[in-house]
C-alpha positions, 0 to 999 in steps of 0.5 A: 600791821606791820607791812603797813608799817614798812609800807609807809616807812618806804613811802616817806622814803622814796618822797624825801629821795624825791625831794633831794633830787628836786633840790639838787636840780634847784640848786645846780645852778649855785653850785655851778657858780660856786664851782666856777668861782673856785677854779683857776683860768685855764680850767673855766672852758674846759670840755666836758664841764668838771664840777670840782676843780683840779685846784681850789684857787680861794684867792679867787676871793680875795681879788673879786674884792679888787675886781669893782669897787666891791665895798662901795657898791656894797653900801650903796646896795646896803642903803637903797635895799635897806631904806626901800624896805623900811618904807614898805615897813612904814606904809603897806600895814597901815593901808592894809589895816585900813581896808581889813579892819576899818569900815569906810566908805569906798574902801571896796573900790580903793582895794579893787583898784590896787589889785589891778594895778598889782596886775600892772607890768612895771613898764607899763607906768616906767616912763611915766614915773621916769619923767616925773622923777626927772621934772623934780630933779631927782634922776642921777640919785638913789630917791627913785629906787626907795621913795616909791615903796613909801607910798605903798606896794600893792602886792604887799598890801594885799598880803598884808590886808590877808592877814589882818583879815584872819585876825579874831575881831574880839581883839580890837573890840575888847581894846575899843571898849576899853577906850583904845583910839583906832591907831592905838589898836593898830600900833600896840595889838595888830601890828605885833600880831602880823610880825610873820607877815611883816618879815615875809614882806621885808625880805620879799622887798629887800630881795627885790631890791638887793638883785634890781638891775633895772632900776639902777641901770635907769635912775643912776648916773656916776659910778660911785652911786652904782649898786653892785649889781650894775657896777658888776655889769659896768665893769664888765663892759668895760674891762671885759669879763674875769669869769671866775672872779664875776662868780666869786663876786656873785657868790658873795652877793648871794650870800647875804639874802640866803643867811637872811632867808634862813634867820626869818625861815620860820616867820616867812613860812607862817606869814605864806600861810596866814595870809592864804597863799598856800 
């Protein structure tokens, strides 16, 4: 009894010691840039690589907020993760629940069709919804880069149909009995109940557009709308590369979507797994 105590006390053991050096290679790359923006000029090139600077230059923070327009870019970024993310708030439980949980006729074909344009790469329907945008008048704003998830993201609606699926039926039943109206069973008794599902959906959608480079780089045109992800490369274009202060910025923009990650940790792993991606 007691090896076979010992034994799995050795397991447990070497699996944890797996996983650290797993997310110590995940993790390399942070602490490279981490490093990277820690150390002064002459140190940035040196053979072999040092992970830990002779000497910290911290002010290497202060002056990447010098660098770009750091706060300016900042808002913008602010505005269009912030406003993307509300739409998909908006728009994906509605469709969702209309496919799980209503039943209406073509509603099957409705969400074979959003599984194949999930599939769809994104340059496939990129001119097309360029030149549409262009013909209202809306290229040189930031429209393009929220009003979209408006209209629904078919990745998120599957999540979202997922988890209203496994949702007791008894529920909207005993509501209906008791005269609840179908929006009043959508809005007071299903939608708290996918909470998890929602913040899983918000941070995927505020991730995606906090890091989008693309999007910017097509639909923006001044510089005083850049996000920092294209104000960083702008800037870099023009001026040339400060490598350890480009670090330190990058450091600061990442560091908004970690602290959210593990605010919502727990939700976002419940949401993984009631809506079956395991």
């Amino acid at each position: 009894m007691e090896t076979s105590s010992r034994l799995k006390v050795y397991q447990k053991a070497l699996a944890h010691l797996v996983l650290i050096v797993i997310g110590l290679f995940f993790l390399s790359p942070f602490l490279w840039m981490v490093s990277t923006s820690l150390k002064a000029n002459s140190e940035l090139f040196n053979w072999p690589p040092k992970w830990i600077p002779s000497t910290w230059v911290w002010s290497n923070y202060p002056d990447a907020i010098n660098y770009i327009p750091f706060f300016k870019y900042l808002s913008n970024s602010l505005i269009i993760a912030g406003l993307a993310t509300v739409a998909v708030l908006l728009s994906c439980p509605l469709v969702a629940y209309s496919l799980a949980r209503i039943p209406w006729k073509g509603s099957k074909p409705i969400f074979g069709a959003t599984l194949i344009v999930m599939m769809m790469p994104y340059q496939v329907t990129m001119i097309p919804i360029f030149i549409t945008f262009k013909n209202i008048g809306w290229v040189g704003t930031n429209i393009p880069l929220w009003l979209p998830a408006l209209f629904g993201v078919p990745f998120y609606i599957f999540l979202l149909r997922q988890f209203f699926m496994g949702l007791p039926k008894e529920l909207e039943d005993a509501a209906r009995i008791d005269g609840a109206s179908e929006l009043r069973i959508y809005s007071r008794i299903m939608l708290p109940l996918c909470k998890p599902a929602l913040l899983t959906i918000a941070l995927f959608q505020f991730m995606g557009s906090w890091k989008d480079y693309q999007g910017p780089l097509i639909y923006l045109s001044t510089e005083s709308q850049y996000t920092l992800m294209l104000g960083m490369q702008a800037f870099k274009s023009q001026h040339g590369a400060e490598w350890q202060l480009m670090m330190a910025t990058l450091v600061m923009i990442t560091f908004p979507i970690m602290v959210l990650y593990f605010l919502v940790q727990k939700a976002f792993i419940r949401g993984i797994t009631f809506t079956g991606i395991k």
